[in-house]
C-alpha positions in Angstrom: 110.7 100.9 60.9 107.1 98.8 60.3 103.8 99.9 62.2 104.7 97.0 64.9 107.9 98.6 65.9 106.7 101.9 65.6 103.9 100.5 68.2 106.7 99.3 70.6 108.6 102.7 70.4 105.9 104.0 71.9 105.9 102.3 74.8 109.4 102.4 75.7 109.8 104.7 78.8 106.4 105.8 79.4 105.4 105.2 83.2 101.9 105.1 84.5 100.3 103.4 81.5 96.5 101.6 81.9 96.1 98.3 80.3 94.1 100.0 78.3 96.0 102.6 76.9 98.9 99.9 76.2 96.0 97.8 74.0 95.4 101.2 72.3 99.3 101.8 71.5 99.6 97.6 70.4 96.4 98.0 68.6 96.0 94.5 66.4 99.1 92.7 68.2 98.0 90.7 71.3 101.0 90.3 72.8 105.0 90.8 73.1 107.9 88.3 72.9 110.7 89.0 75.7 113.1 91.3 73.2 110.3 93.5 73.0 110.1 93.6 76.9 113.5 94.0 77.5 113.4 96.4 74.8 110.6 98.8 76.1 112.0 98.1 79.6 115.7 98.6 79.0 116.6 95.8 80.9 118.2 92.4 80.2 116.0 89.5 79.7 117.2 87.2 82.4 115.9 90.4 84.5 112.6 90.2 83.0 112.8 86.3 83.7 114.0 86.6 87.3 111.6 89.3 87.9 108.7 86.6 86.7 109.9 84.2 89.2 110.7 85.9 92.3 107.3 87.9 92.0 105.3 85.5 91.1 103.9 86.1 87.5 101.8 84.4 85.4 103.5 85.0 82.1 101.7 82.9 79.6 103.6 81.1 76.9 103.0 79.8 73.2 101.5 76.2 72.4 104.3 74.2 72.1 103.4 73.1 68.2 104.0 77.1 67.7 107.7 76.6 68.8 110.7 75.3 66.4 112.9 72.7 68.0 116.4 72.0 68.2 117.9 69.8 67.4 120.4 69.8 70.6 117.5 70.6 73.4 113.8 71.0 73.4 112.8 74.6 73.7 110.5 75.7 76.0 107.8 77.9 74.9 108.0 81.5 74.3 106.8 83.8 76.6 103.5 85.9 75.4 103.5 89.1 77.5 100.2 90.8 77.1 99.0 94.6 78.2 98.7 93.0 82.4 102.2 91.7 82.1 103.7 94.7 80.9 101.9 96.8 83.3 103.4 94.6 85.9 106.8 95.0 84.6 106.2 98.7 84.1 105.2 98.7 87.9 108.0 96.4 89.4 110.8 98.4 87.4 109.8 101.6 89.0 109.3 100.0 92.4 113.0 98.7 91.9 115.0 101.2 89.8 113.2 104.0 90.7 112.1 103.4 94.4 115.5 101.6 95.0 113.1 98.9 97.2 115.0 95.6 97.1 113.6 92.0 96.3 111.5 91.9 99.5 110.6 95.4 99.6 108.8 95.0 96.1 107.2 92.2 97.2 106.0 93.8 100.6 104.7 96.4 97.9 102.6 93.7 96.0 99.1 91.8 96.5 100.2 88.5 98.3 100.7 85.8 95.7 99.1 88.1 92.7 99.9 90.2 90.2 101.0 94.1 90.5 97.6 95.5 90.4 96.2 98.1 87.3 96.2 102.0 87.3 92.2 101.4 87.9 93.0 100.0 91.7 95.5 102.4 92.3 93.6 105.4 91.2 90.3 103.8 93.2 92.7 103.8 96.4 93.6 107.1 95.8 90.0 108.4 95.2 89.1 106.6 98.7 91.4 108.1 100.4 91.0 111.7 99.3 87.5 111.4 100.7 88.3 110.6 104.0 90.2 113.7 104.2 87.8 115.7 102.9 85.3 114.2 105.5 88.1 114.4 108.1 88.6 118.2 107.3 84.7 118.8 107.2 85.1 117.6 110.8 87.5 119.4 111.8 85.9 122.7 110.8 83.2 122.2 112.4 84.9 121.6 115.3 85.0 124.6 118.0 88.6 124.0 119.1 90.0 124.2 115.5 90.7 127.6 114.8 92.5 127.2 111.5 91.0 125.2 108.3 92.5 123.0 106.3 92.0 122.8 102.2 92.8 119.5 100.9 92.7 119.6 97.1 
């Protein structure tokens, strides 16, 4: 096995990943080509594809003097899926294998006509929110009718 798939090895199965933390793992490679994706992922790659239309993505693709044609059919450009793409994927998959949400349910779940957003919102959400507890539990012992306090950790 060569350092690249070593690299991708790495990443297959691991949830919650920052983009950076995937740059870290890919170190020199910039991107992923759709059998790496459906390889971290373990899904099929007209998932991955369907998934990139229904929710919107931006995948980028290769210049098209990069590509080999056919001689049948012109080929399209590959796909380039780089650390926000696969933090996307990451995302949706849990949303849909592990949250069982369906089509619209995901997309309920995600910013209107965006991208899945980073670890870094999430965890700024998260962070928000804790303090308004804490503020709301400062202010509710302080208040005479509560009795009881609350300890939010």
């Amino acid at each position: 096995m060569n350092k690249i798939d070593e690299r991708i090895e790495k990443l297959k199965g691991k949830k919650g990943l920052s983009i950076d933390e995937i740059e870290e793992i890919l170190g020199s490679k910039k991107y992923l080509s759709i059998d790496e994706m459906a390889y971290i992922l373990e899904e099929p790659k007209h998932t991955l594809r369907f998934w990139e239309e229904k929710y919107n993505l931006k995948i980028k693709r290769s210049k098209k003097n990069e590509t080999e044609k056919s001689e049948n059919k012109e080929k399209r450009p590959p796909r380039k899926y780089v650390a926000k793409d696969i933090v996307d994927l990451i995302n949706i998959k849990f949303l849909r294998r592990t949250q069982k949400l369906t089509t619209h349910g995901v997309k309920n779940k995600l910013p209107k006509g965006k991208k899945v957003d980073n670890e870094r919102s999430i965890t700024e959400i998260l962070q928000k929110l804790r303090q308004e507890l804490v503020d709301l539990q400062r202010k509710m012992n302080y208040h005479p009718t509560f009795t009881k306090s609350v300890v939010i950790e």
